[in-house]
C-alpha positions as CSV (number, residue, x, y, z in Angstrom):
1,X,8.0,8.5,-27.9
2,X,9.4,8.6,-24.4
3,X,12.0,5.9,-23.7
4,X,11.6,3.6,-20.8
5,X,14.4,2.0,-18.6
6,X,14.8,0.6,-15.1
7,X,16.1,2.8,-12.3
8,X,16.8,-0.3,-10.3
9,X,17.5,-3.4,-12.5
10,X,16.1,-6.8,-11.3
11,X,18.5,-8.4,-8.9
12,X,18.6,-12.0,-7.4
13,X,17.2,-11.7,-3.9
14,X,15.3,-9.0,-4.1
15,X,11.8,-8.2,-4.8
16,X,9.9,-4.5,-5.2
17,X,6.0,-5.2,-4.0
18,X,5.2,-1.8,-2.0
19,X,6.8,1.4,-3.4
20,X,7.0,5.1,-2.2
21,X,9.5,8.2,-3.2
22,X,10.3,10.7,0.0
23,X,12.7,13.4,0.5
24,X,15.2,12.1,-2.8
25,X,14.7,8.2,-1.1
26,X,13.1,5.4,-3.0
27,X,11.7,3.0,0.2
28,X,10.5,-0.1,-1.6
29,X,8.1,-3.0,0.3
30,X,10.4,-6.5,-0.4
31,X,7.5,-9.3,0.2
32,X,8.3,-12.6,1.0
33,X,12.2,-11.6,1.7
34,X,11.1,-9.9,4.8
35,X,13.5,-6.8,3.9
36,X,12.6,-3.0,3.2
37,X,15.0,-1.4,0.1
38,X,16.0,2.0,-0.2
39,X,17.4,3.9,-3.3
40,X,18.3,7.0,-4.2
41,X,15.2,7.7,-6.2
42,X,17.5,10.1,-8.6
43,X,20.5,7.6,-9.5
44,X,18.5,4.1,-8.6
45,X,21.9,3.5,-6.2
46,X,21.6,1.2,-3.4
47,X,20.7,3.2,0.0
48,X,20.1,0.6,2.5
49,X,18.9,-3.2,2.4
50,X,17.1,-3.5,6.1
51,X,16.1,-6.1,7.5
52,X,12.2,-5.9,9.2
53,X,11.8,-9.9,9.6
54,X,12.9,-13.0,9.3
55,X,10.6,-16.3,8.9
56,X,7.2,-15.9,7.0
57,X,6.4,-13.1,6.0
58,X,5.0,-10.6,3.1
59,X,6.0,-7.1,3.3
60,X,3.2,-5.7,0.9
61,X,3.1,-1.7,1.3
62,X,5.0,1.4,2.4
63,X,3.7,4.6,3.5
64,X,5.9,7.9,4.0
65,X,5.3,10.3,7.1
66,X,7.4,13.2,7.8
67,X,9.4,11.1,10.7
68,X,9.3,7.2,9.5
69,X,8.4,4.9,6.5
70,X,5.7,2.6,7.5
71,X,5.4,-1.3,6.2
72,X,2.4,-3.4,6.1
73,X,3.0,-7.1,6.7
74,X,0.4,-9.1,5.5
75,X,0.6,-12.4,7.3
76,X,1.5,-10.8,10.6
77,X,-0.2,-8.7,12.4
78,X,2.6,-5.8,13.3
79,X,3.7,-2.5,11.1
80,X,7.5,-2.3,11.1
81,X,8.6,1.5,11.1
82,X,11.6,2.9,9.8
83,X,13.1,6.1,10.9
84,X,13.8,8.5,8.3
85,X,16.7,10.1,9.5
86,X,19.0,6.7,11.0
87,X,16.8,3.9,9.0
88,X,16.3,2.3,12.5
89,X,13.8,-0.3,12.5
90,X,11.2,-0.8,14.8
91,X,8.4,-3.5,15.1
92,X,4.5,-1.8,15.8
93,X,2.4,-4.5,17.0
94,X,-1.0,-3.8,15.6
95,X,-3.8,-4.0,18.4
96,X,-8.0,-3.1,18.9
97,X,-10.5,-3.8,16.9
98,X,-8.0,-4.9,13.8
99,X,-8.8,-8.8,14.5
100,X,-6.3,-10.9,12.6
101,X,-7.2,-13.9,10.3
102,X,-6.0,-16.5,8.3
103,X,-5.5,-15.6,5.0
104,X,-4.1,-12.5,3.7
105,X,-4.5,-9.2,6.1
106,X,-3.4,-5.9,5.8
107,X,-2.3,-4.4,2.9
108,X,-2.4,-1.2,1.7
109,X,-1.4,1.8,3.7
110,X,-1.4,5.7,3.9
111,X,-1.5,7.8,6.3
112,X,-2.7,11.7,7.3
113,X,-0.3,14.4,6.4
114,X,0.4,14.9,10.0
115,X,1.6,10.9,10.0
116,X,0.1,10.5,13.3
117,X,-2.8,8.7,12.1
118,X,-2.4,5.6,9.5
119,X,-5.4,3.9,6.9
120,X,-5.3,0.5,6.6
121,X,-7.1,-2.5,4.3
122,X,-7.7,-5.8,5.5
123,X,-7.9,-7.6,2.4
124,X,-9.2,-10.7,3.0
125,X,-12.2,-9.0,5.0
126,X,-13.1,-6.2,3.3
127,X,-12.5,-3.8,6.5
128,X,-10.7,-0.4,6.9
129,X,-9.1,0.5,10.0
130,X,-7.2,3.6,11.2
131,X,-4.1,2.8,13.2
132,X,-2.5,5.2,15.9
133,X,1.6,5.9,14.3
134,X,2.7,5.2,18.1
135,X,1.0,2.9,19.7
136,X,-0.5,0.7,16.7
137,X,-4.2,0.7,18.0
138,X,-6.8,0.2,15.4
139,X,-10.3,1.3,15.3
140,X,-12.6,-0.2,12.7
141,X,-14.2,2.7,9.8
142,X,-17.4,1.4,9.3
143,X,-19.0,1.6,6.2
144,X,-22.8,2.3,5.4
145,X,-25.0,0.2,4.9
146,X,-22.8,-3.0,5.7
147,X,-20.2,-2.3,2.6
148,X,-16.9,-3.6,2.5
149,X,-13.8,-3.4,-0.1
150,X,-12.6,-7.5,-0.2
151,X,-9.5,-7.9,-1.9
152,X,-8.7,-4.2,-0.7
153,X,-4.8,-3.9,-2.2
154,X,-3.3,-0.1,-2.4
155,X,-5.3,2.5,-1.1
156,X,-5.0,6.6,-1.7
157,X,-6.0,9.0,1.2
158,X,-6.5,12.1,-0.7
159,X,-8.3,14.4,2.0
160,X,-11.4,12.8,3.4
161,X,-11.6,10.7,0.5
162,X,-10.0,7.1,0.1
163,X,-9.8,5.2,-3.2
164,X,-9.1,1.5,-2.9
165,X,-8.4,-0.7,-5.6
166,X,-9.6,-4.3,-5.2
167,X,-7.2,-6.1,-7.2
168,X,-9.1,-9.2,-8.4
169,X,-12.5,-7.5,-9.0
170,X,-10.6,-5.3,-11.3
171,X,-12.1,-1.9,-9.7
172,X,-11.2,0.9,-7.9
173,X,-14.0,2.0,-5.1
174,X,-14.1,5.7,-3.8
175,X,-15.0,5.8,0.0
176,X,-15.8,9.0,1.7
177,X,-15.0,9.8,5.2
178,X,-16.2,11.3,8.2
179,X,-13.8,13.9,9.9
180,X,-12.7,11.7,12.3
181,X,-12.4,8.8,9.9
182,X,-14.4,6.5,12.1
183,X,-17.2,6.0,9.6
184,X,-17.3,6.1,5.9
185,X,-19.8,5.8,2.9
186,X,-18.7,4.3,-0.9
187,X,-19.9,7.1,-3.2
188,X,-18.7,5.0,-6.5
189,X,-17.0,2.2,-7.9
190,X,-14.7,2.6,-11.3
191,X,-14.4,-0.5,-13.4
192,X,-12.1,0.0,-17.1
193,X,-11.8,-2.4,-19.3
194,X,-8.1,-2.0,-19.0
195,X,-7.5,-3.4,-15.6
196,X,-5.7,-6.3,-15.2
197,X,-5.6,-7.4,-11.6
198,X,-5.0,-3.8,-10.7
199,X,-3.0,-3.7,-7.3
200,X,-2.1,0.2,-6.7
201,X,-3.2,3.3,-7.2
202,X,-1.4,6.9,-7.6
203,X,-2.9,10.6,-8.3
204,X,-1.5,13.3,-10.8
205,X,-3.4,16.4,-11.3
206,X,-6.8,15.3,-11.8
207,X,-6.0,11.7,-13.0
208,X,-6.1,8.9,-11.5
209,X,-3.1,5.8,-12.1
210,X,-3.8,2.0,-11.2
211,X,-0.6,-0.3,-11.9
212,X,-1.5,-4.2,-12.8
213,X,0.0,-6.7,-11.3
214,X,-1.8,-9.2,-13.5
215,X,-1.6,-11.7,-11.0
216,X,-1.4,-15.7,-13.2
217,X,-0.8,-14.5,-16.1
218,X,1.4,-16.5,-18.5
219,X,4.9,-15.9,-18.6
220,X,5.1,-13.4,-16.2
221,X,9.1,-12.4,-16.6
222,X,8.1,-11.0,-19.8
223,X,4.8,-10.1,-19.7
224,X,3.6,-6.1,-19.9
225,X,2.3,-4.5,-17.2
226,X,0.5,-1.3,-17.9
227,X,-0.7,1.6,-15.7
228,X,-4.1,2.6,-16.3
229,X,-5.1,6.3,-16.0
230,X,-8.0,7.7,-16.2
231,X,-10.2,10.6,-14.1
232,X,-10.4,11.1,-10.8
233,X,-14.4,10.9,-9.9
């Protein structure tokens, strides 16, 4: 049986949404407090509480390039990049064809392995847009045939192919993309029986891991919240 126990314990003030592991750093999306966390992803030891914002706000999800963390902010329309080496922050206001709207916006993020290039999910319209790492410009992916991924939460970027779970249709849909990720075509959707209001998704080998965030569910302090595995299509 393997034994489970937090790296970082709960802690008044604080809240995990977004999470991603880089270089020995945990950097950890902190939703409605308007903050970024970083841990030592070894130990669980504080690193660094930044501040991104203040006022409303929901910082939702945190991508890793080679020079900067990158968090989405899903009421305003703006990335807020964090150097890597000085944990600087810096505000990208997001521009182009990226139209913001009420509701809930962007939310899941990755990026190229060169970083220069970011994937984005507006959830509340379905749409995917790339975003420059510099300037913030966006330019719409259009999908075939007029698809779209609504309620688009974490995304994966694994080559030319994006999975995207959409939290509460409890699926995850695999898009693939042109070279220059302007266009895109959805080549299958994976429901399981085990998804709970799935809201991020993670690779291993040939697997496949969605968490649930079980959104409503009755006493949520205590509740469980699986992972779901299962293979990659």
């Amino acid at each position: 049986m393997v034994e489970e126990a937090p790296l970082v314990p709960a802690r008044a003030g604080q809240s995990a949404i977004g999470v991603e592991e880089a270089g020995g750093l945990l950097f950890v999306a902190g939703g409605n407090t308007g903050k970024a966390f970083v841990y030592d992803a070894a130990t669980g030891e504080d690193v660094a509480v930044l501040t991104l914002t203040t006022g409303a706000t929901f910082v939702n999800d945190v991508v890793v390039t080679r020079r900067a963390a990158f968090f989405t902010d899903s009421v305003n329309p703006v990335l807020y990049r964090v150097d890597r080496e000085t944990l600087e922050v810096g505000v990208l206001p997001l521009n182009g064809d990226l139209v913001h709207v009420a509701g809930f916006n962007v939310d899941g993020i990755d990026a190229r392995p060169d970083g220069a290039t970011l994937v984005l999910v507006q959830s509340n319209t379905g749409r995917l847009f790339t975003a420059d790492a510099e300037t913030g410009a966006t330019q719409g992916i259009e999908l075939a045939t007029g698809e779209a991924v609504p309620a688009g939460d974490g995304i994966l970027l694994h080559g030319r192919t994006l999975y995207v779970v959409q939290n509460r249709l409890n699926r995850a849909t695999e898009v693939r993309l042109s070279g220059d990720l302007a266009t895109g075509t959805v080549v299958g959707r994976t429901a399981n029986a085990a998804f709970d209001v799935p809201s991020t998704i993670a690779r291993f080998g040939s697997r496949l891991y969605a968490v649930n965030a079980r959104f409503g569910t009755a006493n949520a302090g205590t509740a469980a919240y699986p992972v779901v595995g299962f293979p990659r299509p």
